[in-house]
C-alpha positions as CSV (number, residue, x, y, z in Angstrom):
1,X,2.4,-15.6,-27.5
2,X,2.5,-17.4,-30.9
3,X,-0.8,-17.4,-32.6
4,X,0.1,-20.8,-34.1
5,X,0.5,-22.4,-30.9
6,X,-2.2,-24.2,-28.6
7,X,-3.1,-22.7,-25.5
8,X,-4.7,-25.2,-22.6
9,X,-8.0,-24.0,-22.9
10,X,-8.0,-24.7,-26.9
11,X,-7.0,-28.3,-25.8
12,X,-9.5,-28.6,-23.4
13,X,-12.7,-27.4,-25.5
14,X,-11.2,-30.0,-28.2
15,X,-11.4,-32.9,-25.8
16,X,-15.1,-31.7,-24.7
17,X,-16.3,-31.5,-28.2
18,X,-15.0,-34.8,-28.9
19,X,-16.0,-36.6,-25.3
20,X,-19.8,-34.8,-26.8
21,X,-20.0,-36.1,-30.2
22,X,-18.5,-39.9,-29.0
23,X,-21.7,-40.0,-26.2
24,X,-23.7,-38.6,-28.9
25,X,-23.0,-41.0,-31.6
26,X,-22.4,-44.0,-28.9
27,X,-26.3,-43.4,-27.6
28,X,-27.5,-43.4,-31.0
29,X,-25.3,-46.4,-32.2
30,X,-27.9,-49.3,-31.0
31,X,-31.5,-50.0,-29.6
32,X,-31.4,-49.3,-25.7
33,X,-34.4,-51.0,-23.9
34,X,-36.2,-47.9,-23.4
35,X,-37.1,-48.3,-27.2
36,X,-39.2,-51.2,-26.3
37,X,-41.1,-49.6,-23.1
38,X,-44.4,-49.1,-25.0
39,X,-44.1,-52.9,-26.6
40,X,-46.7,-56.0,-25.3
41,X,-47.0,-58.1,-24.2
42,X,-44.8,-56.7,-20.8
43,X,-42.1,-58.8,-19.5
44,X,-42.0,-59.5,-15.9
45,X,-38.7,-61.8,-15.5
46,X,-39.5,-63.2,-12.3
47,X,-43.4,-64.5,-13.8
48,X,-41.7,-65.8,-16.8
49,X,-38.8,-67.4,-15.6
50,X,-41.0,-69.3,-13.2
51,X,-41.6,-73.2,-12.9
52,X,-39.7,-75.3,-15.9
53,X,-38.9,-73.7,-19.5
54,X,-36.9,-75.3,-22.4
55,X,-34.9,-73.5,-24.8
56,X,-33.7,-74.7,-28.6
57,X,-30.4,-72.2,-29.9
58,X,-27.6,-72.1,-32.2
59,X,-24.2,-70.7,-32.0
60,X,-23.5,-68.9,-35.3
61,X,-19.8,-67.7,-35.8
62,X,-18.5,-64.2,-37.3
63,X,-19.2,-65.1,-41.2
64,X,-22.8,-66.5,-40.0
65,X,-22.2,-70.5,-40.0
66,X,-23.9,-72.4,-37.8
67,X,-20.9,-73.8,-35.1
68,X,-23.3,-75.4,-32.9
69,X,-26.8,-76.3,-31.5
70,X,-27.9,-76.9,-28.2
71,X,-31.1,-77.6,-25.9
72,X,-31.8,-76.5,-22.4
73,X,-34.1,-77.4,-19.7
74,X,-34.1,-74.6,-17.4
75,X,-35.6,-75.3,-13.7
76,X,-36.5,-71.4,-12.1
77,X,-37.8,-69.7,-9.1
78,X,-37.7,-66.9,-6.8
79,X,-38.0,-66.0,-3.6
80,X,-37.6,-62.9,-0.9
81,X,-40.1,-59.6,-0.3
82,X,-41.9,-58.2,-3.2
83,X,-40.0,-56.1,-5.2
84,X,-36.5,-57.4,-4.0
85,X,-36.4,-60.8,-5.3
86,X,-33.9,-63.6,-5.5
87,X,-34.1,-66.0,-8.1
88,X,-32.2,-69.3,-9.3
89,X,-32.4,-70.0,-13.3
90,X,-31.0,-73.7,-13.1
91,X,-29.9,-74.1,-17.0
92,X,-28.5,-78.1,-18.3
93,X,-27.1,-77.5,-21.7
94,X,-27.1,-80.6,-23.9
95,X,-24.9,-79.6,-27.5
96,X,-25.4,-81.4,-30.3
97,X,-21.9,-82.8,-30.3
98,X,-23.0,-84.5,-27.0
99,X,-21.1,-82.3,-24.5
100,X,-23.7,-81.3,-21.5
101,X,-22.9,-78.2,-19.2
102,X,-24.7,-76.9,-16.4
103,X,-25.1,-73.2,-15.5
104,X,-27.2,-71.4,-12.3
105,X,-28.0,-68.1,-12.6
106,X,-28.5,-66.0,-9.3
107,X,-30.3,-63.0,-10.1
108,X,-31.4,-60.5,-7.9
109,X,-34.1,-57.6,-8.5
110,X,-32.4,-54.0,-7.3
111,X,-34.8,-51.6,-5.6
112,X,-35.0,-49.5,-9.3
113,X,-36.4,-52.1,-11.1
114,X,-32.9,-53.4,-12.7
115,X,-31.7,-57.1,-12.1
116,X,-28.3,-58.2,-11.3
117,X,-26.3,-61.8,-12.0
118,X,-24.0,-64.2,-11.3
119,X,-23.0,-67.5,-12.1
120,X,-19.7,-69.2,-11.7
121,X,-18.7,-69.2,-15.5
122,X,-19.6,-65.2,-15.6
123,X,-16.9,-62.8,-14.8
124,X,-18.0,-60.1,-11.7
125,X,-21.7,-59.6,-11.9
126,X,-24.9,-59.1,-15.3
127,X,-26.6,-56.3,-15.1
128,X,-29.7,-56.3,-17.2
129,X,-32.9,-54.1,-17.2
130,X,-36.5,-55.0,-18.7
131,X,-38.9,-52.6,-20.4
132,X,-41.8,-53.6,-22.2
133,X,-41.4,-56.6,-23.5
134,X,-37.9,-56.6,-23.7
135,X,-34.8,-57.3,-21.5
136,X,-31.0,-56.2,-22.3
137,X,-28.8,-58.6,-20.1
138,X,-25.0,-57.4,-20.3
139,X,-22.0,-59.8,-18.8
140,X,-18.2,-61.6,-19.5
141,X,-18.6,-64.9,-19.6
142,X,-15.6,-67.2,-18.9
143,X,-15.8,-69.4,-22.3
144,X,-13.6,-73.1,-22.3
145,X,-11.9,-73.3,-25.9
146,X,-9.3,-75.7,-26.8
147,X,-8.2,-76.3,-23.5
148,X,-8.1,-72.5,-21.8
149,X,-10.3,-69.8,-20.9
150,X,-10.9,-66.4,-22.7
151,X,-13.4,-63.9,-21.6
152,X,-16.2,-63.2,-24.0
153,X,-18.6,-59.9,-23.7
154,X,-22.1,-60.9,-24.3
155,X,-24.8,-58.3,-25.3
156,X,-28.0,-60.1,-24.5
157,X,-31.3,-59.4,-25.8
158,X,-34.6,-61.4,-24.9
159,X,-38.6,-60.4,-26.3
160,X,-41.4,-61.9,-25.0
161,X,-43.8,-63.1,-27.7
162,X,-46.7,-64.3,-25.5
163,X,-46.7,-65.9,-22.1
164,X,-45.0,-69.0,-23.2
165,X,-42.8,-68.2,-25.7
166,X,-39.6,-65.7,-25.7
167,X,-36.9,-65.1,-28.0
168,X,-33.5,-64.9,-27.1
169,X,-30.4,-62.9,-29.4
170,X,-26.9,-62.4,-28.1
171,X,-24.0,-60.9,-30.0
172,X,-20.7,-62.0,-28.3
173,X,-17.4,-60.3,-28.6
174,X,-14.1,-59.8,-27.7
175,X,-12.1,-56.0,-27.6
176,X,-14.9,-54.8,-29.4
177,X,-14.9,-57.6,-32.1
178,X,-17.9,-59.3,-33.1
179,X,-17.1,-63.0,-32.6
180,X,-20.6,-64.6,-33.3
181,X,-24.4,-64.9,-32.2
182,X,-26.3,-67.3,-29.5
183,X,-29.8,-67.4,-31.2
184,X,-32.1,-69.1,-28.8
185,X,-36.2,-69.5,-28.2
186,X,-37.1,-70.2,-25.0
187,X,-40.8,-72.4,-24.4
188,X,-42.6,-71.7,-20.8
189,X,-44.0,-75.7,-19.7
């Protein structure tokens, strides 16, 4: 056997070590939700997103410009057994260039605490998790721009600030590339 050639098993202990170090460095490359477990006030999703809220946001794009604004009054409410919940988040947009849209949510709380959505304009289903005060919503979004349809990853992150007021940051991308940010601040009635 030459010395200078790879055997299988070298190969293989390579591709562990590196499979290791990218789920190392991957877990430590952002906040996960468990960060915010000890944080108050807690977040219960279906007490908050109960009755009528309105939200104020901004699009920002890559370079930080503000793209475009927007306002939404958002009707909610849930139903089903305790602990297995279905609720509708009704959401009418109103942008500042005077286009409206209209999106409703169906979330549903999963028997380990985690909540899953859909909504016509979202690719397959959300998954999102809340700890603490915080909730980490993930989903592809279906986006109209000039005329077609390109799927957008959002990364969404909401923190409740008291029982009427939460904030809302998303960072949306494409293959990996950081498009822009949906700041938004949503007001319980």
């Amino acid at each position: 056997m030459n010395c200078l050639q790879p055997t299988a098993s070298v190969f293989k202990g390579a591709l562990a070590t590196l499979m290791l170090s990218t789920a190392l460095l991957s877990g430590c490359a952002g906040p996960q939700v468990a960060d915010y477990a000890a944080e108050q006030p807690v977040l219960d999703m279906r007490q908050y997103f109960s009755g009528t809220l309105d939200a104020y946001g901004l699009f920002t794009d890559r370079s930080g410009k503000v793209v475009k604004r927007f306002t939404v009054v958002m009707k909610c409410n849930w139903q089903g057994p305790p602990g297995m919940e279905t609720g509708v988040l009704d959401e009418d947009f109103t942008y500042s260039d005077g286009t409206k849209q209209r999106r409703i949510w169906t979330l549903k709380r999963q028997p380990d605490g985690r909540f899953t959505g859909t909504a016509d304009d979202v690719l397959g289903t959300a998954v999102g998790q809340e700890k603490g005060n915080a909730f980490r919503w993930g989903y592809t979004l279906k986006l109209p721009v000039d005329g077609r349809i390109i799927e957008v990853q959002f990364d969404d992150w909401m923190y409740l600030m008291n029982d009427k007021v939460m904030l809302n940051k998303a960072q949306m991308s494409k293959f990996g590339v950081k498009l822009g940010e949906v700041t938004l601040s949503f007001v319980k009635r």
